[in-house]
N, C-alpha and C positions, 0 to 999 in steps of 0.2 A: 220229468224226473220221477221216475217208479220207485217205491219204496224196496229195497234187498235186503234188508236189514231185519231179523227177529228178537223176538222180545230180550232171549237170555244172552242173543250177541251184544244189545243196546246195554242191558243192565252190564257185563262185564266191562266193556267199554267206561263205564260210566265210574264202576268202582274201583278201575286203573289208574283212572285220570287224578281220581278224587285222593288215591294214596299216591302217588308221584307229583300231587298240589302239597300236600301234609309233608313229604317228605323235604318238598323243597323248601318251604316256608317253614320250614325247623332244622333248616340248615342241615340235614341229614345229607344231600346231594347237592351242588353247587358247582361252578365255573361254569364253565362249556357244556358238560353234559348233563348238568344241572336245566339248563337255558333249550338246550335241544329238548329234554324228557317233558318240558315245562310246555314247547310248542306240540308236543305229541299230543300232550293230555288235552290240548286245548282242542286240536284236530278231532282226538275221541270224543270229545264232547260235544263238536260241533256238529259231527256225522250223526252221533247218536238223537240226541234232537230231533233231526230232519232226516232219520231213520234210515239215511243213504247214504253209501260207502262207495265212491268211485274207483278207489281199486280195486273194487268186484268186477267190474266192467268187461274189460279184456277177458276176466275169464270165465266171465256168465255166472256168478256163483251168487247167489241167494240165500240167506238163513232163513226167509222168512218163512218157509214151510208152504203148505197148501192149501190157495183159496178156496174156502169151501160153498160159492157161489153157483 
């Protein structure tokens, strides 16, 4: 599992999740699409973490810029 994911895609990821957690647990967003946005952000968070995004895959796409090795 190769890393695709760049820094400024992980931090947005991170500070999506983190206002769609606030919005939900302040009752701002609730029922059903409350509980969907709730599995997203956990998604984003988990991807971002482990700096890998599997629906990059199919389409080759990378944030992470260029090794400079």
């Amino acid at each position: 599992m190769t890393r695709n994911m760049g820094t400024a895609d992980r931090i947005i990821r991170t500070i999506i999740a983190l206002v769609v957690g606030w919005l939900y647990f302040t009752n701002r967003i609730q029922g059903t699409l409350g509980l969907v946005l709730m599995v997203v952000a956990a998604v984003f968070l988990l991807t971002s973490f482990v700096s890998f995004c599997p629906a990059y895959l199919p389409f080759k796409i990378s944030t992470k810029g260029k090794d400079s090795a």
